[in-house]
C-alpha positions as CSV (number, residue, x, y, z in Angstrom):
1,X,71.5,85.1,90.1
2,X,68.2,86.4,91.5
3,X,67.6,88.3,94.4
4,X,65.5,85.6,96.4
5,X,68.0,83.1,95.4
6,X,71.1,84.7,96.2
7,X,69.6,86.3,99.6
8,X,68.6,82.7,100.3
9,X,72.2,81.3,100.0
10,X,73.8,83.7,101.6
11,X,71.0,83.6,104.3
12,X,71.9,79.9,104.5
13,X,75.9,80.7,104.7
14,X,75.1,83.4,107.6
15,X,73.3,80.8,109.3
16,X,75.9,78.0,109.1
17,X,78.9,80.6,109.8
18,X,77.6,82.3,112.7
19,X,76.2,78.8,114.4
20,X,79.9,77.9,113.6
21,X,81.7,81.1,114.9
22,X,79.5,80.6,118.3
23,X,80.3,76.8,118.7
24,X,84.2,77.5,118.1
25,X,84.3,80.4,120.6
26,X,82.2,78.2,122.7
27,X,78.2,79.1,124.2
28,X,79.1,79.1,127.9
29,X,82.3,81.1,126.4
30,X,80.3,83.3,125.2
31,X,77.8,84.0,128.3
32,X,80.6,84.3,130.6
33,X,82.3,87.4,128.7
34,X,78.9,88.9,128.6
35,X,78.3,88.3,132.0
36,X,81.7,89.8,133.1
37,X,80.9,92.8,130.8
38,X,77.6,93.4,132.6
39,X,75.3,96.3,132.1
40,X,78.5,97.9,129.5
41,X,77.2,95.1,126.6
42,X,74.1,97.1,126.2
43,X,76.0,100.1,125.3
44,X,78.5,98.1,123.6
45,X,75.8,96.3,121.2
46,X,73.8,99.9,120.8
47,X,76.6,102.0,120.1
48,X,76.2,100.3,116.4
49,X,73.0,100.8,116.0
50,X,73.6,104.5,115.8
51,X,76.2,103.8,113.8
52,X,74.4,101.8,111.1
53,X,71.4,105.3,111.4
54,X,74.5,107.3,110.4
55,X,75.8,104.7,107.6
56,X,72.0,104.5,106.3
57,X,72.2,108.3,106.9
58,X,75.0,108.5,104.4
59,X,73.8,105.9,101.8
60,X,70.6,107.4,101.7
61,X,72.1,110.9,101.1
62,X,74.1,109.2,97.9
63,X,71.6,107.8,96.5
64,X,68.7,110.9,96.8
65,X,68.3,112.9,94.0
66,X,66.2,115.9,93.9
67,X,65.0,116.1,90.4
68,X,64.2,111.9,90.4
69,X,61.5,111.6,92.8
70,X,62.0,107.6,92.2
71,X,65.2,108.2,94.5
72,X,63.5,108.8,97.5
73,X,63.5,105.9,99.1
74,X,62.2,105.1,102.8
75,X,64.9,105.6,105.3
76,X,63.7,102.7,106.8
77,X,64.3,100.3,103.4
78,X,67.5,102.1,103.2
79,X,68.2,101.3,106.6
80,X,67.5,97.3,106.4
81,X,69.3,97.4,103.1
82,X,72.8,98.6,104.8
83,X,72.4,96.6,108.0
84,X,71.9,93.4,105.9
85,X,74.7,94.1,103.5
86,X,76.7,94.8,106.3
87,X,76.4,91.1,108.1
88,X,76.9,89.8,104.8
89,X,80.2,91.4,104.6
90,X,80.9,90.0,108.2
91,X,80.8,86.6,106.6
92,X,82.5,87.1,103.4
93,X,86.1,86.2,103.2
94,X,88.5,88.1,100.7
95,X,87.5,91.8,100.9
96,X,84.3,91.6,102.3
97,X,82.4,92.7,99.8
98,X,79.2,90.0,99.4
99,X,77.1,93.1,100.6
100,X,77.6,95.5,97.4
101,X,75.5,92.6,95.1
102,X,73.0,92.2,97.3
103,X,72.4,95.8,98.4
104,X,72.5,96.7,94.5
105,X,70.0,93.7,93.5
106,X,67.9,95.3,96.1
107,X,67.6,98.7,94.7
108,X,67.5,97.8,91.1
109,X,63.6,97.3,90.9
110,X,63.1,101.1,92.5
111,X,66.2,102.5,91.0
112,X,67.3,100.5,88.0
113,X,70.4,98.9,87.6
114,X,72.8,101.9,86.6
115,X,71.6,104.3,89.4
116,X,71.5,101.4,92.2
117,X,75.0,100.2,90.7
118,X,76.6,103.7,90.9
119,X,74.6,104.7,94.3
120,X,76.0,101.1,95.7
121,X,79.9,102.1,94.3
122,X,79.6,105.7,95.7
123,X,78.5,104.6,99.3
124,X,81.4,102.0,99.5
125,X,83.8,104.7,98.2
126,X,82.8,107.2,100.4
127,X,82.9,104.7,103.3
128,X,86.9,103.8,102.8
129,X,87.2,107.6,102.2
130,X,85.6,108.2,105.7
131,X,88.3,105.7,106.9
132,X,91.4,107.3,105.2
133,X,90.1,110.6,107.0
134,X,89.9,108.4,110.5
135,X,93.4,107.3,109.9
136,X,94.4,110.9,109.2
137,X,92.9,112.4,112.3
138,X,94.5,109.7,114.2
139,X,97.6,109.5,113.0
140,X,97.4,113.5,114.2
141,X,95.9,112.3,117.6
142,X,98.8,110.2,118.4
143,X,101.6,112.6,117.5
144,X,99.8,115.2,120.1
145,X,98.9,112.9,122.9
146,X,101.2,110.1,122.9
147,X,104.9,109.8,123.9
148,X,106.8,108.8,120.8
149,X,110.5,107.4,119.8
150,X,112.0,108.7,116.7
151,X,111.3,105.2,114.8
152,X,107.0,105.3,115.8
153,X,107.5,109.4,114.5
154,X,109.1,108.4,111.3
155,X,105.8,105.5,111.5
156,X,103.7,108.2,111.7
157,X,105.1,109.9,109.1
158,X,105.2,107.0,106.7
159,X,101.3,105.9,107.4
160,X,100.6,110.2,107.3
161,X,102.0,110.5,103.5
162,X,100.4,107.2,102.2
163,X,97.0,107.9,104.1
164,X,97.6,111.8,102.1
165,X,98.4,110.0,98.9
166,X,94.9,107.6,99.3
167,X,92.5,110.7,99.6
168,X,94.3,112.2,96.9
169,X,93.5,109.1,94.6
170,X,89.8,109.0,96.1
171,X,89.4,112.9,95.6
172,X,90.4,111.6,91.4
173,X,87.8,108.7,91.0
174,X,85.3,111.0,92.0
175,X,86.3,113.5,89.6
176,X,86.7,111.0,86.7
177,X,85.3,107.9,87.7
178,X,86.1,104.9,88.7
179,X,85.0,101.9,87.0
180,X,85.8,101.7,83.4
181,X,89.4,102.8,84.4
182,X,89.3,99.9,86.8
183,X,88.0,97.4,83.6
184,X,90.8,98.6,81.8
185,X,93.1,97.7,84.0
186,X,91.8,94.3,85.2
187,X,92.3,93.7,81.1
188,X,95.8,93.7,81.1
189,X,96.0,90.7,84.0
190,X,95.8,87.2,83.3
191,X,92.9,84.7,84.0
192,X,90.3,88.0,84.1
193,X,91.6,89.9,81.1
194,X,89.3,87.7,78.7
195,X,85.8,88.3,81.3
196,X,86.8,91.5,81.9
197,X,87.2,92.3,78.3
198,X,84.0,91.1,77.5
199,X,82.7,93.1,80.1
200,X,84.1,95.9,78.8
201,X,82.5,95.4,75.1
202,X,79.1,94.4,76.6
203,X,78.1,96.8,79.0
204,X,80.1,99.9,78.1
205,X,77.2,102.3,78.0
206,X,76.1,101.0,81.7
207,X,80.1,101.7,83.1
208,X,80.0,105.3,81.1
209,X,77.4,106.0,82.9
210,X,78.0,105.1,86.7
211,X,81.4,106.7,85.7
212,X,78.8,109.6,85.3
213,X,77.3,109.3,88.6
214,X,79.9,109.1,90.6
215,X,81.5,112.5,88.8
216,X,78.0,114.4,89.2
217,X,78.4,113.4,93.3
218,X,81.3,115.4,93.5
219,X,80.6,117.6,90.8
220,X,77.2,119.0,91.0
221,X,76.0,117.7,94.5
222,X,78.5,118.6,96.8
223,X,76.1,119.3,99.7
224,X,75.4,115.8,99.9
225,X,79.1,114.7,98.7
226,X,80.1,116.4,102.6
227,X,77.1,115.5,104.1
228,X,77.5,111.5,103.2
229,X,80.8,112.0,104.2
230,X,80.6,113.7,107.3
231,X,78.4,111.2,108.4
232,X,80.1,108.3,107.5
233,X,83.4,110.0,109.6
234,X,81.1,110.5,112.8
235,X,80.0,106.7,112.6
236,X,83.8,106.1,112.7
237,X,84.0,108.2,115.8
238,X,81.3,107.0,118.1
239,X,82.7,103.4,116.3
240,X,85.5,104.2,119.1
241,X,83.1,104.3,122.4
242,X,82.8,100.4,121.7
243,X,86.3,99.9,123.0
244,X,86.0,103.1,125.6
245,X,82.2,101.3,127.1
246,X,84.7,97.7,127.0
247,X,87.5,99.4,128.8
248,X,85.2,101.0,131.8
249,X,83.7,97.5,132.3
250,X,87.5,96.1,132.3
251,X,87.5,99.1,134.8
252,X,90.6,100.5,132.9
253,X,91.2,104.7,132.8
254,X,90.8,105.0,129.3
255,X,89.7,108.3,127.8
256,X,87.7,108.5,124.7
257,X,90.6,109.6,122.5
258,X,92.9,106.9,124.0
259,X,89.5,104.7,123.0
260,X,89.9,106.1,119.4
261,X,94.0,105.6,118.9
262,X,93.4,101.8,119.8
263,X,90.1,101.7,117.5
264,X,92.3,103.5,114.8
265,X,95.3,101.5,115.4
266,X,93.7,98.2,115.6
267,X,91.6,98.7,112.5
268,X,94.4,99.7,110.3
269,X,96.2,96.2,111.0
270,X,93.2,94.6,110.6
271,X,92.7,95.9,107.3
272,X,96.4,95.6,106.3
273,X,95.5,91.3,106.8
274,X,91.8,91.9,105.0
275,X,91.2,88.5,104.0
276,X,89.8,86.7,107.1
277,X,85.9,85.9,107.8
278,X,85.4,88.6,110.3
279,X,89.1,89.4,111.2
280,X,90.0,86.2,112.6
281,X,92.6,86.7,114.8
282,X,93.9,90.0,113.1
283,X,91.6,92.1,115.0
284,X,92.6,90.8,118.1
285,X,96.5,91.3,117.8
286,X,95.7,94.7,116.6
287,X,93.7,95.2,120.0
288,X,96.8,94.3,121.8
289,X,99.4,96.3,120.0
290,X,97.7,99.2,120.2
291,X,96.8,98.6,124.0
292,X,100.0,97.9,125.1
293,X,101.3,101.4,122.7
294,X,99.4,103.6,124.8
295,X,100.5,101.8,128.5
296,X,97.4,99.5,129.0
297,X,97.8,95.8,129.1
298,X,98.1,93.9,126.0
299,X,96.0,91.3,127.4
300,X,92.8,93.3,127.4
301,X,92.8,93.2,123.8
302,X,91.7,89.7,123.8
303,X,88.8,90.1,126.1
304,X,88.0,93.6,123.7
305,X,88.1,91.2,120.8
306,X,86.1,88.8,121.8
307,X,82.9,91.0,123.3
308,X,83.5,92.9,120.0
309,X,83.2,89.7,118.1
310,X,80.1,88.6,120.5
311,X,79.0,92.7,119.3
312,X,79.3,91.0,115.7
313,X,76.6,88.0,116.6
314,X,74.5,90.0,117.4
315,X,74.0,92.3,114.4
316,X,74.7,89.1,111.9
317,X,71.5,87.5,113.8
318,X,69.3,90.6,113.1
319,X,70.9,91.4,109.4
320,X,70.1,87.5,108.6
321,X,66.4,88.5,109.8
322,X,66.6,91.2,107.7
323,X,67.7,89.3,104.8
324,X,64.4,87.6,105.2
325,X,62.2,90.6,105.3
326,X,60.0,90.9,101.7
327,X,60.9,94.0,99.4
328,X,58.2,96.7,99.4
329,X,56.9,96.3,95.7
330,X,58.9,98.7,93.1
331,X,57.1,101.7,92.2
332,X,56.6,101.8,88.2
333,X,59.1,103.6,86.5
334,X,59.7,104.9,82.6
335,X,60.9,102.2,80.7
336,X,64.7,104.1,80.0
337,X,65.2,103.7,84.0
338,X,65.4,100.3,84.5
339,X,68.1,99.0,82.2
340,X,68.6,95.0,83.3
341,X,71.3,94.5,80.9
């Protein structure tokens, strides 16, 4: 599929899907809650905007490399390219991964396809990496802060060995790669084993080397292996003054580490039910669980949920814009770069 075509249909889907979302919830639904949040939806919608400089930040920081001048990329490109993917993922169902295609077709002129591919696979790594870490940290949080009975300590202890296990198995696949392990393995299952197979056979030399990329990240360019990561875990972090800039216009006493034990919480149920358009519901119970955990009332994680989902609107309006923004033309490149097939 080419880019224009696939940026128009999913342009098309955003449109349909957010119109949707807004006439469910409801437009005089959805002017009340902003009204009753007041002056603390500015800070609420803004907070991500920081947060998408330190995801660009991080993508950008991936994909850079010093010897290839053809790598350095505008910050601003870079920028348009994550917010976009990002409100495509809002709208994709199973995994929420429509973004990676587009953000890959989007590099490939500048980059080629094996460096945009393995740039695109190392950003989304390191991105659920920075999560695991978040989970860590909170998981450590709660234990120090909170008030626990033994059966949330052996919870703890449960979500503390499998969150260890996870970086362990991240801290591998960049040390040996990632995806023709992966081929091989979606081989063995039925219905896919036959594509992925073929896949296998036909571009072998393009998954050798991304397998390559992603080892010379960790390997060779560590600076920017902690750097990409470090700022991926900070956006996770101000990620949590969302709730805490929701709770002060709830006028609830809510510290910023109270704001990132519900963010944490929340967000690990969520992604424990992954397969819902934009968290449908999940995100919500989440809210309240983890509300109600820490002695606030469960009933505020609705409201939470739904100015976060309003949030969401927002930034799937200006990544559809985005989508319709032209590419800057690619700069020419030797011929061995850009590999199509």
């Amino acid at each position: 599929m080419s880019t224009k075509l696939y940026k128009a249909l999913f342009f098309a889907i955003g449109v349909v899907t957010l119109v949707y979302m807004m006439y469910v919830m409801g437009f005089a639904a959805i002017w009340l809650n902003i009204t009753k949040t007041g002056i603390w939806f500015l800070p609420v919608v803004g907070s991500w905007l920081v947060i998408y400089v330190l995801n660009a930040l991080a993508f950008h920081a991936v994909i850079q490399e010093p010897q290839l001048p053809e790598t350095n990329l505008p910050f601003g490109q870079v920028l348009r390219i994550t917010i976009a993917g990002y409100a495509i993922n809002y709208i994709t169902p199973f995994v929420a991964l429509g973004g990676e295609p587009y953000r890959i077709m989007e590099l490939k002129p500048a980059l080629g396809v094996r460096k945009a591919s393995s740039s695109v696979i190392l950003y989304s790594l390191m991105h659920m990496f920075s999560h695991i870490i978040f989970w860590l940290v909170s998981i450590v949080l709660i234990v120090a802060f909170l008030p626990l009975t033994d059966l949330m300590l052996w919870g703890c202890g449960i979500l503390l060995t499998v969150g260890l296990a996870l970086g362990y198995w991240f801290i591998r696949v960049y040390k040996k790669g990632f995806t023709v392990s992966t081929v091989r393995l979606l081989q063995k299952l039925p219905l896919v084993g036959k594509k992925a197979r073929a896949l296998a056979q036909d571009k072998a030399e393009t998954l050798l080397e991304i397998d390559h990329q992603i080892r010379i990240l960790y390997a060779d360019r560590k600076p920017r292996f902690y750097a990409s990561l470090l700022l991926e875990f900070v956006g996770r972090v101000v990620g949590c003054l969302e709730i805490y800039f929701i709770a002060r216009a709830l006028n609830l006493n809510m510290s910023v580490v109270e704001s990132l034990i519900v963010s944490s919480g929340s967000s690990l149920f969520a992604n424990l039910i992954f397969f819902f358009p934009m968290q449908l519901g999940t995100r919500e119970g989440g809210l309240a669980l983890a509300l109600r955990w820490i002695g606030f009332p469960a009933a505020s994680g609705v409201f939470m949920g739904v100015i976060m989902r309003i949030r969401e609107f927002v930034w799937i309006l200006i990544g559809l814009a985005l989508l319709r923004v032209a590419r800057p033309k690619p700069v020419p490149q030797p011929a061995e770069l850009i590999t199509n097939e």
